[in-house]
MARKOLTI-686816 format. One record per residue (C-alpha): residue number from 1; residue in one letter; x, z, y. Coordinates in Angstrom, 2 decimals. Example, Ala and Ser with C-alpha at 12.3 -4.5 7.8 and 13.67 -1.06 7.14 Angstrom:
MARKOLTI-686816
<roke><lumba>1</lumba><lumdren>a</lumdren><u>12.30</u><w>7.80</w><v>-4.50</v></roke>
<roke><lumba>2</lumba><lumdren>s</lumdren><u>13.67</u><w>7.14</w><v>-1.06</v></roke>
//
This chain:
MARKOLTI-686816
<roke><lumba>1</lumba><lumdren>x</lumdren><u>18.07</u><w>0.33</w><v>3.61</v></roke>
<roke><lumba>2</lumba><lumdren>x</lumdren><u>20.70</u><w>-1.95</w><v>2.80</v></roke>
<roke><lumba>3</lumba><lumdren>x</lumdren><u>21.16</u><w>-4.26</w><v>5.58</v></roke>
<roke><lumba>4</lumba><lumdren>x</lumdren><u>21.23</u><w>-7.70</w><v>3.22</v></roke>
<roke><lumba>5</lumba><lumdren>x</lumdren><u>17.51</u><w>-6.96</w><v>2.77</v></roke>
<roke><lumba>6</lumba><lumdren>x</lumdren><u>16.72</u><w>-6.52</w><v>6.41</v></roke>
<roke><lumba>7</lumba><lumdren>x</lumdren><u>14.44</u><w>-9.10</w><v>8.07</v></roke>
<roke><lumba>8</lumba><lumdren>x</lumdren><u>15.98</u><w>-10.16</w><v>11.67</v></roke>
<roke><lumba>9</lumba><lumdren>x</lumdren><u>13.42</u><w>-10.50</w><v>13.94</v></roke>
<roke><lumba>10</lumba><lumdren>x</lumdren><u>11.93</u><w>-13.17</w><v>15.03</v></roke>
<roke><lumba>11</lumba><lumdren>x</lumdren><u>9.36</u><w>-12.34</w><v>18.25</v></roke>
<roke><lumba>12</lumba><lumdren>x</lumdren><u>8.84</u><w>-15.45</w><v>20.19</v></roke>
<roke><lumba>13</lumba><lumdren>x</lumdren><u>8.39</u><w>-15.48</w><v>23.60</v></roke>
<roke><lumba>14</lumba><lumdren>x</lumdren><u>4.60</u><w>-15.27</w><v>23.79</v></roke>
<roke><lumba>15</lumba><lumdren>x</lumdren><u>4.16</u><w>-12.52</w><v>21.77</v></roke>
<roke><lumba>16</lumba><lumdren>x</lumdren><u>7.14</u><w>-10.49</w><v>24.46</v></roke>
<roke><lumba>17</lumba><lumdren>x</lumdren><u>4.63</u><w>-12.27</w><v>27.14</v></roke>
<roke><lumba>18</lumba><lumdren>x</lumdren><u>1.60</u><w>-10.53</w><v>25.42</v></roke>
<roke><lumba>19</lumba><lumdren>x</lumdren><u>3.13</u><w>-7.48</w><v>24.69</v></roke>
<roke><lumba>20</lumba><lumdren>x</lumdren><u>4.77</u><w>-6.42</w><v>28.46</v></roke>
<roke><lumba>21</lumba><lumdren>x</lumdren><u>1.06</u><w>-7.66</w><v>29.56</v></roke>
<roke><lumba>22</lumba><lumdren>x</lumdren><u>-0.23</u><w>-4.91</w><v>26.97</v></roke>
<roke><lumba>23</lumba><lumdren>x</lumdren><u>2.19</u><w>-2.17</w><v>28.35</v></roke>
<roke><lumba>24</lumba><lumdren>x</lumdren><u>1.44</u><w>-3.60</w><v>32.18</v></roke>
<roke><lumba>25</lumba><lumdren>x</lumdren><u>-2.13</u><w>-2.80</w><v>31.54</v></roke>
<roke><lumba>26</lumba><lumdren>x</lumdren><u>-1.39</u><w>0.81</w><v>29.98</v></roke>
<roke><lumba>27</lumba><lumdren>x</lumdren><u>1.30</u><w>1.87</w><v>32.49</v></roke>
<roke><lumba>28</lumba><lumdren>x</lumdren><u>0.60</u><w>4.88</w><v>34.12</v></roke>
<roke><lumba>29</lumba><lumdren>x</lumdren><u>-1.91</u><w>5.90</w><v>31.73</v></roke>
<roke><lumba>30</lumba><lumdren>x</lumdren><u>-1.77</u><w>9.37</w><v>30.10</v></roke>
<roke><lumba>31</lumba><lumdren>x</lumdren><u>-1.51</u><w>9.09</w><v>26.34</v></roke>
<roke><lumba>32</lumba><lumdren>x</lumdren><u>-0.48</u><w>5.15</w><v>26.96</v></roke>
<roke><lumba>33</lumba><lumdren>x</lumdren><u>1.70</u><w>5.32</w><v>24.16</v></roke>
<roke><lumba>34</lumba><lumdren>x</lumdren><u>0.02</u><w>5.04</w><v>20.52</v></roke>
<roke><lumba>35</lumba><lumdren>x</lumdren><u>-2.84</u><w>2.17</w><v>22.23</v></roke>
<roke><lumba>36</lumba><lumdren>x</lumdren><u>0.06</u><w>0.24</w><v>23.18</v></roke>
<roke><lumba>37</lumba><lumdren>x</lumdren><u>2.07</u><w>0.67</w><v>19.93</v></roke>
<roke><lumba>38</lumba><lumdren>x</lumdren><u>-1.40</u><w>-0.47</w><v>18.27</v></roke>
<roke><lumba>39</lumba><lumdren>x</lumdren><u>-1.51</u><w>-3.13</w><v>20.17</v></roke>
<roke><lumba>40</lumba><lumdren>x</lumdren><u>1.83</u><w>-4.62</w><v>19.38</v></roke>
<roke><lumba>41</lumba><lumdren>x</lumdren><u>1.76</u><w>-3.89</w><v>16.03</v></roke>
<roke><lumba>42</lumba><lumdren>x</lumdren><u>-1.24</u><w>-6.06</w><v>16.07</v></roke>
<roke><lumba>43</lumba><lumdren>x</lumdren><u>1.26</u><w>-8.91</w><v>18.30</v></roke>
<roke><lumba>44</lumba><lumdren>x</lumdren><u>4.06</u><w>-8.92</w><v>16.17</v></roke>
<roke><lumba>45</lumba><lumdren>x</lumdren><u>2.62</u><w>-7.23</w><v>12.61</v></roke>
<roke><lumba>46</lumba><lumdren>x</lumdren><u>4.94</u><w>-4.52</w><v>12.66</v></roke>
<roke><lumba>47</lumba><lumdren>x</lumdren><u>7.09</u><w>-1.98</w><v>14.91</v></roke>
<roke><lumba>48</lumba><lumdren>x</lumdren><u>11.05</u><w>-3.64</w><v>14.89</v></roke>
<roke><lumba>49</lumba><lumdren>x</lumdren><u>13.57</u><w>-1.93</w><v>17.00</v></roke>
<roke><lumba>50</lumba><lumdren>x</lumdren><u>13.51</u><w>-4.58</w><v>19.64</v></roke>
<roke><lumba>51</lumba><lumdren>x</lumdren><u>9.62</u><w>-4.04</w><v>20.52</v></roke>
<roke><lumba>52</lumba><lumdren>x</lumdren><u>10.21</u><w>-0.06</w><v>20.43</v></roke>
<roke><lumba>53</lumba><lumdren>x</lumdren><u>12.60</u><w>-0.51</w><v>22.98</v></roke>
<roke><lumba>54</lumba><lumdren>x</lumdren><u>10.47</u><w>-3.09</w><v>25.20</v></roke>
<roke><lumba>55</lumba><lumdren>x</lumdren><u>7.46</u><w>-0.30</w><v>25.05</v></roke>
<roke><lumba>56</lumba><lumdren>x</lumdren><u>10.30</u><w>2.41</w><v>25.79</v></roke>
<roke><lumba>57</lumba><lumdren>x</lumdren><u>11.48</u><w>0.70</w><v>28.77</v></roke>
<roke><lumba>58</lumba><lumdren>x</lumdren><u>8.36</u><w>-0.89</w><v>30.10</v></roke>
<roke><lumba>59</lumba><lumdren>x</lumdren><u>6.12</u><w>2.69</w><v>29.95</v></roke>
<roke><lumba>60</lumba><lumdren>x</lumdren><u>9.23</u><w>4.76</w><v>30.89</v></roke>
<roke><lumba>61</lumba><lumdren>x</lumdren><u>8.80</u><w>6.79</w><v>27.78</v></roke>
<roke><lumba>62</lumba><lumdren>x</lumdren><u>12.08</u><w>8.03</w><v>25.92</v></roke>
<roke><lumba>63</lumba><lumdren>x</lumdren><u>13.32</u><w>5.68</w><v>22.11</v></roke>
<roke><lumba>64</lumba><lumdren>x</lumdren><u>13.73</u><w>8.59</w><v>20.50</v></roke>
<roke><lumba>65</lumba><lumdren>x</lumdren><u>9.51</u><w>9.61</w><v>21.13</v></roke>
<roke><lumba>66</lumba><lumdren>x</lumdren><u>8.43</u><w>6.55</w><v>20.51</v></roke>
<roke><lumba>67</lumba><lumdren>x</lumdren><u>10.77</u><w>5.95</w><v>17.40</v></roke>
<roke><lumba>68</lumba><lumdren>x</lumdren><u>9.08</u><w>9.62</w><v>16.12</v></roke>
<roke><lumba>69</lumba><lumdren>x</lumdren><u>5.57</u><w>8.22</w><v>16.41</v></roke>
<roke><lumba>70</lumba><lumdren>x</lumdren><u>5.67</u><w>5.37</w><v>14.66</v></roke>
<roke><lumba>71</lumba><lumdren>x</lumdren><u>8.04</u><w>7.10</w><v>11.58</v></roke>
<roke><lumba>72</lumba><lumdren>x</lumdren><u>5.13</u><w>9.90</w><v>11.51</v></roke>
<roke><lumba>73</lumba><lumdren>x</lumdren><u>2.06</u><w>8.11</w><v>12.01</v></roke>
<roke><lumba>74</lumba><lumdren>x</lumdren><u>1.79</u><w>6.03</w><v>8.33</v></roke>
<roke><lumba>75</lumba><lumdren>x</lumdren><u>-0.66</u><w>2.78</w><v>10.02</v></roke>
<roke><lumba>76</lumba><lumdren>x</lumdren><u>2.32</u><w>2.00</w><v>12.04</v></roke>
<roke><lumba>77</lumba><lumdren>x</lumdren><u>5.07</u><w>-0.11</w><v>10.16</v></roke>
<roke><lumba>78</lumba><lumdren>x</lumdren><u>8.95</u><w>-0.45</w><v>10.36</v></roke>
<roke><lumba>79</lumba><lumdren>x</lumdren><u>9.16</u><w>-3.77</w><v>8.65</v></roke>
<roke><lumba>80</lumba><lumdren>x</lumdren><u>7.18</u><w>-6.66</w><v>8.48</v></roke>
<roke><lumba>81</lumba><lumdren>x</lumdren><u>4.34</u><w>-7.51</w><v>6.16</v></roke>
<roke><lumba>82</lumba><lumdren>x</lumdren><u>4.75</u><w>-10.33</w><v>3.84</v></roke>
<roke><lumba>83</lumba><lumdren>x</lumdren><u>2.16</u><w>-13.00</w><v>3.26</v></roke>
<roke><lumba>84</lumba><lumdren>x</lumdren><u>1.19</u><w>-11.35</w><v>0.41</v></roke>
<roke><lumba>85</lumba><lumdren>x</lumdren><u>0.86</u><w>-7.79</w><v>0.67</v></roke>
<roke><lumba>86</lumba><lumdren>x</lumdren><u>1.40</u><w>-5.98</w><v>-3.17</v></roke>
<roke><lumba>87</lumba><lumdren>x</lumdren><u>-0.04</u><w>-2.31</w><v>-3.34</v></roke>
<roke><lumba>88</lumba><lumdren>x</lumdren><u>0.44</u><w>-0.16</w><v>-6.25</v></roke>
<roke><lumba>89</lumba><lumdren>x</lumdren><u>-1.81</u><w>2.81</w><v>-6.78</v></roke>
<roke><lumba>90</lumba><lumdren>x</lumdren><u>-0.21</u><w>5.59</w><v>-7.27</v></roke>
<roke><lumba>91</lumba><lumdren>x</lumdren><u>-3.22</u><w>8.41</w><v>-7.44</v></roke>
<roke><lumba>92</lumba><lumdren>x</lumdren><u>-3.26</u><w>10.28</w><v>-10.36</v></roke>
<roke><lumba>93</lumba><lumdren>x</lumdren><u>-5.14</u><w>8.23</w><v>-12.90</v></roke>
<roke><lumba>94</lumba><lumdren>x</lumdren><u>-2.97</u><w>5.23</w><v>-12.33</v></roke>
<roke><lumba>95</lumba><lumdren>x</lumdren><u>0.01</u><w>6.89</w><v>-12.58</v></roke>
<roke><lumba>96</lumba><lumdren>x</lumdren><u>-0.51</u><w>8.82</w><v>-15.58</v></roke>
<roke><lumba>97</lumba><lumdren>x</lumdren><u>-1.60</u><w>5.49</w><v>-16.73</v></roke>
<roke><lumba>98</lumba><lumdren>x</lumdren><u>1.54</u><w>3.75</w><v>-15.89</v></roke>
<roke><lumba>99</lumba><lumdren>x</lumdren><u>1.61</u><w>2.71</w><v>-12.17</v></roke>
<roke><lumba>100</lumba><lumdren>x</lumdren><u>4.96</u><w>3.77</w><v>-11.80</v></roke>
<roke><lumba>101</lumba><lumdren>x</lumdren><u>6.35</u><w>1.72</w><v>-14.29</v></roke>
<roke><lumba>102</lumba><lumdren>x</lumdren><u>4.54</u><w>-1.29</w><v>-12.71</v></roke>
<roke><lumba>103</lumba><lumdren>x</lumdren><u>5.39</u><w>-0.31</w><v>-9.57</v></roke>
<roke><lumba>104</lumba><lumdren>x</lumdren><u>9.28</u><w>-0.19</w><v>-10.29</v></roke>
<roke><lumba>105</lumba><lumdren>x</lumdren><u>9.03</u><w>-4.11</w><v>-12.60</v></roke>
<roke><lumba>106</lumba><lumdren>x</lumdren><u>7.28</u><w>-5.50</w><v>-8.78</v></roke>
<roke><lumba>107</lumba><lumdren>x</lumdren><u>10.81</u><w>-3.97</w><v>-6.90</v></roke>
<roke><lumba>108</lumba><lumdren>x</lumdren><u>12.59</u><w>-5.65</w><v>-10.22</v></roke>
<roke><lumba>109</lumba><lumdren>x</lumdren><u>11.18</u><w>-9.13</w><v>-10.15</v></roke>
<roke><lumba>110</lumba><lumdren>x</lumdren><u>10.85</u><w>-9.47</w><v>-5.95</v></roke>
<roke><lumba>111</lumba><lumdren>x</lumdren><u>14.37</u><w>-7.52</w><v>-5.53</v></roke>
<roke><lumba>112</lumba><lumdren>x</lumdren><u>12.64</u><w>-5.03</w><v>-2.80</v></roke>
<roke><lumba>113</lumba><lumdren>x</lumdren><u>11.98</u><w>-1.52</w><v>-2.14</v></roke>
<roke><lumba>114</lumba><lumdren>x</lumdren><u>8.45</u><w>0.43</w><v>-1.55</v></roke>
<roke><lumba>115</lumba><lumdren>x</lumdren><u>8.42</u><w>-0.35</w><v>2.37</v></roke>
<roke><lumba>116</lumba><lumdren>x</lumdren><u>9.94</u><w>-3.69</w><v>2.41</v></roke>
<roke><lumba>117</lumba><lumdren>x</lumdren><u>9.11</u><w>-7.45</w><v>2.57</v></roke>
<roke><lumba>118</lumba><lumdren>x</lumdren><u>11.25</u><w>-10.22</w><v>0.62</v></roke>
<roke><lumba>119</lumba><lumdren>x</lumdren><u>13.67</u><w>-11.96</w><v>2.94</v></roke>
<roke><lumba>120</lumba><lumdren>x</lumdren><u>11.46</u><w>-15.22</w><v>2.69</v></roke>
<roke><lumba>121</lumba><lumdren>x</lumdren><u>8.60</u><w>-13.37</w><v>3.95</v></roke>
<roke><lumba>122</lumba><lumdren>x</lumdren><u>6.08</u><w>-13.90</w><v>1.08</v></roke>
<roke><lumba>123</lumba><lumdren>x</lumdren><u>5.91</u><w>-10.49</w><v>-0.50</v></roke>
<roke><lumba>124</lumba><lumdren>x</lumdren><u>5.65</u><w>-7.32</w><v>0.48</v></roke>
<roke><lumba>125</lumba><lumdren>x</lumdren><u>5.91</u><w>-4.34</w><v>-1.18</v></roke>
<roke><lumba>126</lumba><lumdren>x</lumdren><u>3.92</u><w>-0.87</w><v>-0.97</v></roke>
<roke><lumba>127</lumba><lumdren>x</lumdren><u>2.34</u><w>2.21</w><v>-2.74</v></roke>
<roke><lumba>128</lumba><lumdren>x</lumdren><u>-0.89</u><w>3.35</w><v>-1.90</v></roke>
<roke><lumba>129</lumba><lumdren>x</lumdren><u>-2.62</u><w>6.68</w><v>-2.94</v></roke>
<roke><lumba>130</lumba><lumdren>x</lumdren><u>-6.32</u><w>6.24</w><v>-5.00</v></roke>
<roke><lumba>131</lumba><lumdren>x</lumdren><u>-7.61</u><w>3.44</w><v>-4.22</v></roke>
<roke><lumba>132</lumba><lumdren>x</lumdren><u>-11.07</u><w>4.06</w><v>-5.49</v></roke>
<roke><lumba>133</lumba><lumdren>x</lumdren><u>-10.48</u><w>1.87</w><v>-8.52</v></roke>
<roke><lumba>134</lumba><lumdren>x</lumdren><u>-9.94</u><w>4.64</w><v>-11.10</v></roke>
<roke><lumba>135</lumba><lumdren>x</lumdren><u>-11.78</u><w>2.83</w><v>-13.91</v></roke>
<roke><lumba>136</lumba><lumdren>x</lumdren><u>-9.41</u><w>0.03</w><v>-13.98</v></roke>
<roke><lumba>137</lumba><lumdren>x</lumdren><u>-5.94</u><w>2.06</w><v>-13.94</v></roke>
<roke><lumba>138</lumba><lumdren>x</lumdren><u>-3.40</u><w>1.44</w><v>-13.57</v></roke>
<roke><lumba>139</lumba><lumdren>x</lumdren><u>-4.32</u><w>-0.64</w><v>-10.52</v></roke>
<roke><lumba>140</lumba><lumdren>x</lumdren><u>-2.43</u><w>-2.78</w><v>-8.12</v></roke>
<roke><lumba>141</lumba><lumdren>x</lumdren><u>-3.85</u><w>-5.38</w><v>-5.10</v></roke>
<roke><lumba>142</lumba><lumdren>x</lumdren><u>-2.26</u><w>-7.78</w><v>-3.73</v></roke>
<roke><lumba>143</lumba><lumdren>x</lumdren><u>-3.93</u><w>-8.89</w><v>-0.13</v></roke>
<roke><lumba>144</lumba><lumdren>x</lumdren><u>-7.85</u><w>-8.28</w><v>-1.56</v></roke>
<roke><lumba>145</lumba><lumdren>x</lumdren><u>-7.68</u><w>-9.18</w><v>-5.18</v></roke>
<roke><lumba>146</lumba><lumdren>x</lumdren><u>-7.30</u><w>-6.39</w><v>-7.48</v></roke>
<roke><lumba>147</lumba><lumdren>x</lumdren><u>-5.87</u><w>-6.25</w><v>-10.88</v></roke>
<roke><lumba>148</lumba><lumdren>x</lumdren><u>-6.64</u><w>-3.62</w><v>-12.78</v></roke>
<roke><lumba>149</lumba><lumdren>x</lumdren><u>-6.25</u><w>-2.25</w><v>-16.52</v></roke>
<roke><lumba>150</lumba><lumdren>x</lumdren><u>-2.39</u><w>-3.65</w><v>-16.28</v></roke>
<roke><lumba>151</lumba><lumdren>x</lumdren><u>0.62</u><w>-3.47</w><v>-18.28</v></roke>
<roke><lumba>152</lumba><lumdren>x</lumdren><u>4.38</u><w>-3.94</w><v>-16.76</v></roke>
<roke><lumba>153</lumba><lumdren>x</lumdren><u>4.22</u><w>-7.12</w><v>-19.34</v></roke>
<roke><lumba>154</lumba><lumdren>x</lumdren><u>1.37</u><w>-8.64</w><v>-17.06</v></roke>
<roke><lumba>155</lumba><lumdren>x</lumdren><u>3.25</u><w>-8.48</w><v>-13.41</v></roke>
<roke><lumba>156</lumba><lumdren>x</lumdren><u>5.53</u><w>-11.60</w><v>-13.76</v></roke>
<roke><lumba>157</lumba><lumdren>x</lumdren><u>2.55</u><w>-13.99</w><v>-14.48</v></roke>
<roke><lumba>158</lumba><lumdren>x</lumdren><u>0.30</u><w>-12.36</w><v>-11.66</v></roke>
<roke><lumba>159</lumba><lumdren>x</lumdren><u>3.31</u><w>-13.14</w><v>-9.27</v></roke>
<roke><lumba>160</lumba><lumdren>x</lumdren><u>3.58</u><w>-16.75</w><v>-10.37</v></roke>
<roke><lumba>161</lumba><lumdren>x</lumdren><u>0.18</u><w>-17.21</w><v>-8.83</v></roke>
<roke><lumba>162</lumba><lumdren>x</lumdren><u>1.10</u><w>-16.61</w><v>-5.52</v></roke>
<roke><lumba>163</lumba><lumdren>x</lumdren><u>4.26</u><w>-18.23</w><v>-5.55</v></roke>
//
């Protein structure tokens, strides 16, 4: 990722309060590690570096581990989520209907990658597999409205909504 698009983190000190009272409560326990990662994910929204290494250090349990659980387990998160949270359904009937294209005009217009959030924090950016919404392909959502039936022409206006 290139690093001008990275989000510094921003944990305040309640939420490191919270989360060495989550890993306090867990310590010692066997399989301690994916409650407590669910737990701070749910404190800070996502998984940064600086809260792997607090729940590395705090249940004695190696960076490296707890970096491969959250990478391999797909509810966990890397980066934050924006205020507005864009997926783009990529099943089959969407993208033979054109998701992709969509998909690739939403990392145009909000200059971000599947995975990332824009460095004001407003957007963020993901693709999803069927959504359920095959009907109205190509489909996208952004938070809980859905748009569906779109064209790449419609994705600048639906943006201006939320801006």
């Amino acid at each position: 990722m290139d690093k001008a698009k990275t989000v510094p983190f921003n944990g305040t000190k309640e939420q490191e309060e919270q989360l060495r009272a989550v890993i306090e409560a867990h310590k010692g326990q066997q399989g301690a590690t994916i409650p407590v990662l669910h737990e701070a994910q749910e404190i800070y929204g996502y998984l940064p570096f600086e809260v792997q290494a607090m729940i590395s250090e705090g249940l004695g349990v190696p960076l490296a581990e707890i970096y491969g659980i959250v990478t391999f387990y797909t509810q966990f998160s890397l980066n934050p989520k924006g205020v507005y949270q864009i997926g783009v359904c990529l099943g089959t009937a969407c993208y033979v209907k054109g998701s992709g294209d969509i998909l690739e005009k939403l990392k145009e217009l909000l200059g971000i990658d599947v995975g990332e959030c824009t460095q004001d924090g407003k957007f963020s950016l993901d693709a999803t597999r069927c959504i359920g919404a095959c009907g109205l392909a190509p489909v996208i959502t952004i938070n809980d409205d859905v748009y569906g039936r779109l064209t790449v022409e419609e994705v600048p206006d639906i943006l201006k909504k939320y801006e």
